[in-house]
N, C-alpha and C positions, 0 to 999 in steps of 0.2 A: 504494500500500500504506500503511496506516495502522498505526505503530510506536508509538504512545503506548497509555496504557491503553482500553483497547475496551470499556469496562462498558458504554456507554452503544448497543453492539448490543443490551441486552436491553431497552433503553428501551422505553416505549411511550408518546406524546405525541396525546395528542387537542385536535382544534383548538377553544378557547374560542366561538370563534363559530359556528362549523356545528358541530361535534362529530362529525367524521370523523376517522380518522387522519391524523398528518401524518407527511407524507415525509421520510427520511432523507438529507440532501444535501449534495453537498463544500459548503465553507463556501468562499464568495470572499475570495481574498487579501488584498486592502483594504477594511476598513471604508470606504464614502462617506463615513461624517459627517466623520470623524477622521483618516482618511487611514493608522491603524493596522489591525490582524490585530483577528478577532475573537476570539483567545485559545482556538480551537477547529478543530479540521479539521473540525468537523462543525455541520449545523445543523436544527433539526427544521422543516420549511416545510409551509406548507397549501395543496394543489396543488388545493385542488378550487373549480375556474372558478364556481363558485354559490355560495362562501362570500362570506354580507354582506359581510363588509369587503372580499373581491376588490370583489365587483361596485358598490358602493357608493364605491369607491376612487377610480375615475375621474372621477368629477362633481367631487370634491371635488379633488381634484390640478389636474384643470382650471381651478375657480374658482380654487383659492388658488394658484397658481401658472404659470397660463395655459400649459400645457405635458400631454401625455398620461403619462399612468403612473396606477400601482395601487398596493396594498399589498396582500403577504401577510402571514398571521399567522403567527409565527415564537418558536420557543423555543429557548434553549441545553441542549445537555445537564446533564445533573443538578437541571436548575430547572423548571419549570413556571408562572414570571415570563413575561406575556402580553407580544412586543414585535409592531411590524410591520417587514417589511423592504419598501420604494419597489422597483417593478418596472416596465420598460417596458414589457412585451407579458406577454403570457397564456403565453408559452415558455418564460419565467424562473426557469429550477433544473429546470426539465422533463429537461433534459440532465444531470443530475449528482446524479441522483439514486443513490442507494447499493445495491447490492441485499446487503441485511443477512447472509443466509446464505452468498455469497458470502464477504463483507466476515471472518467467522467464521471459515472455514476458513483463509482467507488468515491471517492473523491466530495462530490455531491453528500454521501453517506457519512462523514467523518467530519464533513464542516455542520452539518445537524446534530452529530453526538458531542461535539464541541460545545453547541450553541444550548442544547439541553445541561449538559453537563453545567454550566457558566450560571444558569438560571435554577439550578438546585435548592439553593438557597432564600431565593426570594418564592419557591413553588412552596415552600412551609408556612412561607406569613400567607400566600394569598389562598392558598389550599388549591392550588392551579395542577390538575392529574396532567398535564400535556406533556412538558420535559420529561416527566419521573417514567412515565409509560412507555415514553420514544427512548429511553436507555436500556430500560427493563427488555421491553419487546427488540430489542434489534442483536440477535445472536451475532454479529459482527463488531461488537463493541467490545472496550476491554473488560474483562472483568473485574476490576475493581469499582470503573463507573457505573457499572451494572451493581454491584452492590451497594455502594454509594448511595444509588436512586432506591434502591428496596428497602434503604433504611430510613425514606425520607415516607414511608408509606405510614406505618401509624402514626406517625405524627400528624398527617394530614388528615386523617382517616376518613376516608372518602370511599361510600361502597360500591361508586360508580367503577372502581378499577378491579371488580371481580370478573365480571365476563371478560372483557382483554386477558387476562390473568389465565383463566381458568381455561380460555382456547387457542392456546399459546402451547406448543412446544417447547420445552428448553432442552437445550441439550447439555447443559450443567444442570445435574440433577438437584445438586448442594443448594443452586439457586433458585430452582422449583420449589423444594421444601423448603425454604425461606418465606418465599413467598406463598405458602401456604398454611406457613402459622400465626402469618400476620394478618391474612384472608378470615381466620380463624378468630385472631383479636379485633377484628375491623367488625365482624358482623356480632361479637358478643357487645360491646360499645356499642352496637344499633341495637342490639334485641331482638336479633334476626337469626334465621339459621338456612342452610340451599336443602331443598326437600332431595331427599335419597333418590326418588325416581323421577323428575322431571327437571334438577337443577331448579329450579326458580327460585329466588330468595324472597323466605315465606318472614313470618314473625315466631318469634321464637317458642310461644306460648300453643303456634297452631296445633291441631290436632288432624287437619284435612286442608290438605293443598289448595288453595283458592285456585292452581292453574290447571293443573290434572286431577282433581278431586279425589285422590290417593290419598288413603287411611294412614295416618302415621303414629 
C-alpha cells in the first residue's frame, strides 16, 4: 500500500525513445549507483522489448563492460528528466508493475481510515457511529485502529451499531468477540435483548417477539 501522496496515479509518462507509455512500477529499494533509496516508491519504466535503447543496450553493456544487461528508459514522478535504469534480463520490473486503478482505490481507502481515525475522539462527545463503524467494518485497516474504534463503542452507546456489527464478517476473531461483549453491554444499558430466532432487538422484559411472534 502506498501512504505518501498519490498525484503521481494520474501521471502519464511516454517513453523518449519509442514513444509508448511507460509503466508504473514499485521503485527498488536500493539505488545501484549509491547504495541509497530513490526518494520515490515509484518509478515510471519503459517495458517495451523494441525500444532503441532496450535493444541497443546490450551491444553496448557488452563492449563496455564485458558483462550482459540492458537499459531501460526510466522517469521519476513529477519530472519528465530522461534517465536509464541497467537491467539484466528482458523480466526486469515486469513483476512490479502497478496496476494504477487498483493503486486508486487502495489509496482512496487509507485517506478514509485516516480521516475516521482523526475524528475518534470528537465521535465520543457527539455520539456520531460514522468514523467508529468505517474503522471497525473495513478489514483492511490496521488493527490497532480497529481497536481503537471498538473501544470508542460503549462509551457512545448507541444501539444503532448492532446490525452493521452483527452482519459483518471479521476475520480477526479477537475483534468479533470484542465487539460482541460490548453488543452485549450496549443492549443491557437499553433494556433490550436480539430474540434467538429472528435477530430483532426486542425489550428485555418481552416474553413474545413483537416481529416473528416466537414464544420466548
Amino acid at each position: 500500500m502506498f501512504t505518501c501522496n498519490c498525484s503521481y496515479l494520474d501521471e502519464v509518462h511516454i517513453c523518449p525513445s519509442c514513444q509508448t507509455p511507460m509503466s508504473c512500477c514499485e521503485a527498488p529499494p536500493v539505488h545501484v549507483g549509491d547504495g541509497l533509496g530513490w526518494g520515490s516508491e515509484v518509478l515510471f519504466i519503459c517495458l517495451n522489448n523494441e525500444c532503441p535503447t532496450f535493444k541497443n543496450g546490450w551491444q553496448h553493456i557488452e563492449l563496455k563492460y564485458g558483462h550482459k544487461g540492458s537499459y531501460r528508459c526510466m522517469e521519476l514522478p513529477g519530472s519528465h528528466e530522461k534517465n536509464v535504469m541497467m537491467v539484466a534480463s528482458e523480466y526486469a520490473f515486469t513483476g512490479s508493475t502497478i496496476d494504477v486503478e487498483a493503486a486508486k482505490l487502495q489509496n482512496v481507502r487509507y485517506v478514509k481510515e485516516q480521516e475516521a481515525l482523526a475524528a475518534l475522539d470528537t465521535c465520543k462527545k457527539t455520539r456520531d457511529l460514522g468514523p467508529v463503524l468505517t474503522l471497525i467494518l473495513d478489514e483492511a485497516a490496521s488493527l490497532p485502529n480497529r481497536q481503537l474504534a471498538v473501544g470508542c463503542l460503549q462509551e457512545i452507546n448507541d444501539i444503532a451499531c448492532i446490525d452493521p456489527l452483527r452482519n459483518h464478517t471479521f476475520n480477526d476473531t479477537s475483534l468479533g468477540q470484542a465487539c460482541n461483549l460490548i453488543i452485549s453491554e450496549i443492549l443491557k444499558a437499553h433494556f433490550k435483548k436480539e430474540c434467538p430466532h429472528c435477530a430483532e432487538i426486542i425489550k428485555a422484559q418481552a416474553h413474545k417477539c413483537m416481529y416473528c411472534k416466537a414464544d420466548l
